[in-house]
C-alpha positions in Angstrom: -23.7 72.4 -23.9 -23.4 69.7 -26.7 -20.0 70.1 -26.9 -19.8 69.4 -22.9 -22.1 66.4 -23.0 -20.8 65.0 -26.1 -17.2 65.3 -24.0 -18.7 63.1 -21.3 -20.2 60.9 -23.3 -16.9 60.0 -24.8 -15.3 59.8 -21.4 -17.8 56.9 -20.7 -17.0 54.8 -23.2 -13.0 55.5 -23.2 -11.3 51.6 -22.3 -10.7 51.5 -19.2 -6.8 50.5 -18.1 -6.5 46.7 -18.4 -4.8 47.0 -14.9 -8.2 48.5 -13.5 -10.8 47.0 -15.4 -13.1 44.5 -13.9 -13.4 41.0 -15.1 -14.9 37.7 -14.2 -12.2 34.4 -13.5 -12.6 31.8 -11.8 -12.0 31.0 -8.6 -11.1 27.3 -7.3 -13.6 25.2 -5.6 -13.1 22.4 -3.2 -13.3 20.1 -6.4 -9.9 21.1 -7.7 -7.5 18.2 -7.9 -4.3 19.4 -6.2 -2.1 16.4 -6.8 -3.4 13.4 -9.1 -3.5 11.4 -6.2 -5.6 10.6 -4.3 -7.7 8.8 -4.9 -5.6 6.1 -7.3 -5.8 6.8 -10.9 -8.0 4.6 -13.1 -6.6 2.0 -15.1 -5.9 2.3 -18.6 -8.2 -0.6 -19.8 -11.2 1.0 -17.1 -14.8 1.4 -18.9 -16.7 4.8 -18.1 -18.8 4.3 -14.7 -22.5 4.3 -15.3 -24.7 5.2 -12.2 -27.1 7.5 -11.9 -26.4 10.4 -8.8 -25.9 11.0 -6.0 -23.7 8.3 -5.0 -21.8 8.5 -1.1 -18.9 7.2 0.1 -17.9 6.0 3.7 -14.1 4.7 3.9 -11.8 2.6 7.2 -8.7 2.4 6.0 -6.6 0.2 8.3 -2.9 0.7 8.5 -0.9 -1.9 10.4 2.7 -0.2 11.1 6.2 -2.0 12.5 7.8 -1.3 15.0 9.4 1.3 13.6 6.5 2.8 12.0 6.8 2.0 8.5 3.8 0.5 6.9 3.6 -3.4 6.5 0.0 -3.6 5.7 -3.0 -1.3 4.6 -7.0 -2.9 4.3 -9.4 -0.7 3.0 -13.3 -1.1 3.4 -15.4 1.5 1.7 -19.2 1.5 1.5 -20.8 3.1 -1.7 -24.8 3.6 -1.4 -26.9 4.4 -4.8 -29.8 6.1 -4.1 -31.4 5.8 -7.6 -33.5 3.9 -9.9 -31.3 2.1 -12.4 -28.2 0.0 -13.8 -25.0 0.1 -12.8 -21.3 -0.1 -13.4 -18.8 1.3 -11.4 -14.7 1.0 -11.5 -12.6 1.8 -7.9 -9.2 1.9 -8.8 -6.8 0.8 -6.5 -3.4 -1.4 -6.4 -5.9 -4.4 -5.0 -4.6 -7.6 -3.9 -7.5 -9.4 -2.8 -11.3 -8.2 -2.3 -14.7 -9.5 -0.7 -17.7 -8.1 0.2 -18.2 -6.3 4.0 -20.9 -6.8 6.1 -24.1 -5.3 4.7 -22.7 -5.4 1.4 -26.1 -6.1 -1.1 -23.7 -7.3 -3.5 -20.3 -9.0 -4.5 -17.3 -7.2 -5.9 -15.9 -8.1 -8.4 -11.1 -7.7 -8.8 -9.5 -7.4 -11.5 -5.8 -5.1 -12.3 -5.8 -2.2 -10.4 -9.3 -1.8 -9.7 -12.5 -3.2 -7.6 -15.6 -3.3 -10.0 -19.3 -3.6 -9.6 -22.2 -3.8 -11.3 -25.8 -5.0 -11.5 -28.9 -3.2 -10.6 -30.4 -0.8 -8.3 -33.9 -0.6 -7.3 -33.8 3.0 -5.5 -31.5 2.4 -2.5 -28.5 -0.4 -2.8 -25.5 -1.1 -0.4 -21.7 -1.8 -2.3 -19.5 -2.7 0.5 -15.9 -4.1 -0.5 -13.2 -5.1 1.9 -9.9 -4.7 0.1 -6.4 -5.8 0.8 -3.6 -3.1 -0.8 -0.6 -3.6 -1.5 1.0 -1.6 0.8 4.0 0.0 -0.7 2.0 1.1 -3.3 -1.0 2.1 -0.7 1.8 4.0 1.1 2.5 6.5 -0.8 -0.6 8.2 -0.8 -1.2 7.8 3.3 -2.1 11.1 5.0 0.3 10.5 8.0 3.7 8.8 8.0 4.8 7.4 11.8 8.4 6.8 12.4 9.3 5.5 16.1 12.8 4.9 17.4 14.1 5.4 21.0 11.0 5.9 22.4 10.4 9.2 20.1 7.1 8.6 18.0 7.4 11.4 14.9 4.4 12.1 13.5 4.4 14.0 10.0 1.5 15.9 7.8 2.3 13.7 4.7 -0.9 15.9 2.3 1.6 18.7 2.3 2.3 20.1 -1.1 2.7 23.2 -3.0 -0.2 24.7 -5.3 0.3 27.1 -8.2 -2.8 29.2 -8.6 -3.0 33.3 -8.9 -3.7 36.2 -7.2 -6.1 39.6 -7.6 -7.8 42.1 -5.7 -11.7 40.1 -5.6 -15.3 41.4 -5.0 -15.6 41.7 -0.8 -19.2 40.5 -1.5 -18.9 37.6 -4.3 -15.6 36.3 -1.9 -17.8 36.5 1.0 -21.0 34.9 -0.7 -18.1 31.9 -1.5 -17.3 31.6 2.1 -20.7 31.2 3.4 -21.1 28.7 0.6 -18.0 26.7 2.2 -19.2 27.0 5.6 -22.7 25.4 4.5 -20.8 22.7 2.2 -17.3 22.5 3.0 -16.7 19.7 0.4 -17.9 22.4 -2.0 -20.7 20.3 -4.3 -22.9 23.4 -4.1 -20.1 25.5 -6.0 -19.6 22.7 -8.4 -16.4 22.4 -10.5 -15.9 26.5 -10.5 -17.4 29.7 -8.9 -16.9 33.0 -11.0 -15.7 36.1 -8.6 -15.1 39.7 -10.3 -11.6 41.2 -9.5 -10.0 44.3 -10.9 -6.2 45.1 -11.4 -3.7 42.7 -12.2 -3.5 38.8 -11.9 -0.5 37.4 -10.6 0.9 33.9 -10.2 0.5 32.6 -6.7 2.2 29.6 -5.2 0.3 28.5 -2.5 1.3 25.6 0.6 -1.7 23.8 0.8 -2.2 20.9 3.2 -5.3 19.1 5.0 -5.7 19.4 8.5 -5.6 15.9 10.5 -7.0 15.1 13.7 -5.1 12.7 15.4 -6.6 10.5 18.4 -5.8 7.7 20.3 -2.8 6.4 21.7 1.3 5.9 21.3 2.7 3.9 24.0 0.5 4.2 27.6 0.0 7.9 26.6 -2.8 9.4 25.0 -2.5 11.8 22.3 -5.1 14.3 21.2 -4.1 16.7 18.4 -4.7 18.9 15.3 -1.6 17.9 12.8 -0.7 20.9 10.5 2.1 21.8 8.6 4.8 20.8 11.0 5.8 17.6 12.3 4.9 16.6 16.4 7.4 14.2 18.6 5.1 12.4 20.7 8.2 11.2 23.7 7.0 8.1 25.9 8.1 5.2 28.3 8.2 1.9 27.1 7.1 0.1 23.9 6.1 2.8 20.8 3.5 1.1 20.2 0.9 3.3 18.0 -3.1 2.8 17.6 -4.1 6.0 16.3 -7.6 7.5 14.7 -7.0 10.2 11.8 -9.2 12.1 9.8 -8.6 14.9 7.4 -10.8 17.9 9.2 -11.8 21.7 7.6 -9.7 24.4 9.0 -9.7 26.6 11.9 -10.3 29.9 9.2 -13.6 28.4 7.9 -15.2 29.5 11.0 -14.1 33.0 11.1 -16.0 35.7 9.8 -14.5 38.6 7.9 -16.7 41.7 7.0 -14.6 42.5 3.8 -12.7 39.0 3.0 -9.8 39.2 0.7 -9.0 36.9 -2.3 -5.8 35.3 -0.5 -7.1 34.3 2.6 -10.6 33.2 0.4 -7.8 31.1 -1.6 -6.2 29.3 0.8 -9.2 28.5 2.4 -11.0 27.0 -0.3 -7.6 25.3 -1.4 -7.6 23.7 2.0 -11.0 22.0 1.7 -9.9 20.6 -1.3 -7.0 18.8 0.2 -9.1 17.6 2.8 -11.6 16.3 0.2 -8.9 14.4 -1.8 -7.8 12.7 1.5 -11.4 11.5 2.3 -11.1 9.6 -0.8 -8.3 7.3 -0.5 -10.3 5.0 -2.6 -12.2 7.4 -5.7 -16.0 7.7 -5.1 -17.3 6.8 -8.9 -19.8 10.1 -8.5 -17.2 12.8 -8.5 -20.2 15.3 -6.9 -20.7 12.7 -4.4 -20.7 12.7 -0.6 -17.2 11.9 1.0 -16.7 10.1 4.5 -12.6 8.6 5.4 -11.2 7.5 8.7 -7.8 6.4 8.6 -7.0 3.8 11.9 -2.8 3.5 12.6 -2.1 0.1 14.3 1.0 -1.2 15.5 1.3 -5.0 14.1 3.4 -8.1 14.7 5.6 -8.0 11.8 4.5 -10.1 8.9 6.2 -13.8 9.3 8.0 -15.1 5.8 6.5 -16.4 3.1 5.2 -20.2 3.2 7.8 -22.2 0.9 6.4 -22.9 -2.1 5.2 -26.7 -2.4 7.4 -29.6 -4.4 6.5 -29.4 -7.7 4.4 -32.3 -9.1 6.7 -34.2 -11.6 9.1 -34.1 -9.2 7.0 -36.1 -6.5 6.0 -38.5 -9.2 9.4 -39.2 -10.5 10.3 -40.3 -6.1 7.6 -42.1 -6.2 8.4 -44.0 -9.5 11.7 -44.3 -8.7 10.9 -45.6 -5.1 8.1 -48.3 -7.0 11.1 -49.2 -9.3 13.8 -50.0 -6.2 11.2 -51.9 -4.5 10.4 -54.3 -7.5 13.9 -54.6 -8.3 14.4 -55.8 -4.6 11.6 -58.3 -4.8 12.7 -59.6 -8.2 16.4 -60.1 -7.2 15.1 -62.2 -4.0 12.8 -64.3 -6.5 15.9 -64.8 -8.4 17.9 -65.8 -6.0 15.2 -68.3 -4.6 14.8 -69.8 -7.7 18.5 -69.8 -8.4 18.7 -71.5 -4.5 16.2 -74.4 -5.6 17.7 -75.2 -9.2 
């Protein structure tokens, strides 16, 4: 009888295979950074912010297009609240060309190389609004949706797509599902924080995963109206006439947040969660300083008159003087050669 319960006592603490045993990892939030941009990186000379949470962040970002649909111009007007006590200074990078305050704005921005700063002080509820003119090659880049219109084809392309490398394993059905109902009552993922922790057993395996944000396209291109969920694949958007584009888009959460699985598996979990944090990159075109914060974008695609040329650049001043002196110079020596030759006439 010892020998038998010894025996089973032993079999209880033998290892367990490393393929089967069950661990803790951690599973990606909406917080993961997929890409470094967006929102534009910091620059190099930037001091730390210094706020105190929670800080939210509504951004318009304007996006005047040519005729052909590249981008000639891109304004964007974001509008931080503080809802604290306290002193502040905040740093939103950005290739800026000009800046002033919007409407409602409680205080004035301040521009300096790559970045829009702020600071001053809070007494428990305080309105930063900036209007800022990009440059737009740079602001380009890192657009959701690129346009491209010729022979009265409008192409409209998912420009978030990208490629993630994350990893695979068989997960807890109830931990995975406890994540998903945390997405569905915070799909920007604050209430999961950086990292949630999900058991799995058997082996992890790399994963390369196509991860792109979902936009909701509105508006119009040409006299026809468009209303459409742009994925993965581009859309053609054929009309009569004049291309002209003046669109609404906005990075939305996808179709499979809704759905409800009894036993949810780690992919699909994944690629979910993955999703949301593409979407939350791309409703920060410009950062929000509180990386916990509340995120709100809408991007607006306009059709402009293309940008006339450049103003030639003014006389320079030395030159103007030097006409003018040499101008004072003919003149006297006109008068004194007719005083000369008056005098010369009496002598």
């Amino acid at each position: 009888m010892r020998r038998a319960l010894l025996g089973a006592v032993l079999l209880f603490l033998a290892p367990v295979p490393a393929a089967e045993a069950a661990r803790l990892v951690l599973f990606p939030t909406p917080l993961t950074q997929i890409t470094p941009t967006p929102p534009f990186p910091p620059p190099s000379s930037a001091l730390p912010n210094l706020y105190r949470p929670p800080v939210t962040s509504h951004e318009v970002i304007r996006v005047g297009l040519d005729r052909n649909g590249q981008v000639v111009s891109v304004n964007a007007t974001q509008r931080l609240v503080l809802r604290r006590t306290g002193d502040y200074r905040l740093t939103v990078p950005a290739p800026v060309r000009n800046v002033v305050p919007a409407p409602g704005s409680q205080s004035t921005p301040g521009l300096r190389t790559g970045a829009v700063l702020w600071a001053g002080f809070s007494p428990g509820h305080k309105v930063l609004s900036a209007n800022a003119t990009l440059d737009p090659a740079a602001a380009a880049r890192i657009l959701p949706m690129r346009v491209a219109a010729s022979g009265g084809c409008v192409r409209l392309e998912n420009a978030t797509t990208t490629t993630y490398l994350a990893f695979t394993a068989h997960g807890d059905p109830t931990q995975l599902a406890q994540v998903l109902d945390a997405l569905r009552k915070d799909p920007q993922g604050r209430r999961l924080g950086q990292g949630s922790y999900v058991k799995v057993t058997g082996p992890v395996r790399d994963l390369r995963v196509r991860v792109y944000a979902p936009l909701e396209v509105r508006g119009r291109i040409g006299g026809r109206e468009v209303s459409l969920l742009l994925g993965a694949e581009p859309r053609t958007i054929t009309v009569t006439g004049p291309a002209s584009v003046a669109l609404s888009v906005e990075p939305v959460p996808p179709a499979s947040l809704r759905e409800t699985a009894r036993n949810p598996d780690w992919n699909a979990t994944l690629r979910t969660s993955l999703t949301l944090a593409r979407v939350r990159q791309y409703l920060s075109f410009l950062a929000n300083p509180d990386p916990l914060g509340q995120l709100e974008a809408h991007y607006l695609y306009r059709t402009v008159a293309a940008p006339g040329p450049p103003p030639a650049p003014p006389a320079p001043q030395d030159e103007g003087l030097a006409a003018w002196l040499v101008a004072l110079i003919a003149a006297g020596s006109v008068a004194a050669a007719g005083g000369l030759a008056l005098l010369w006439a009496n002598s």
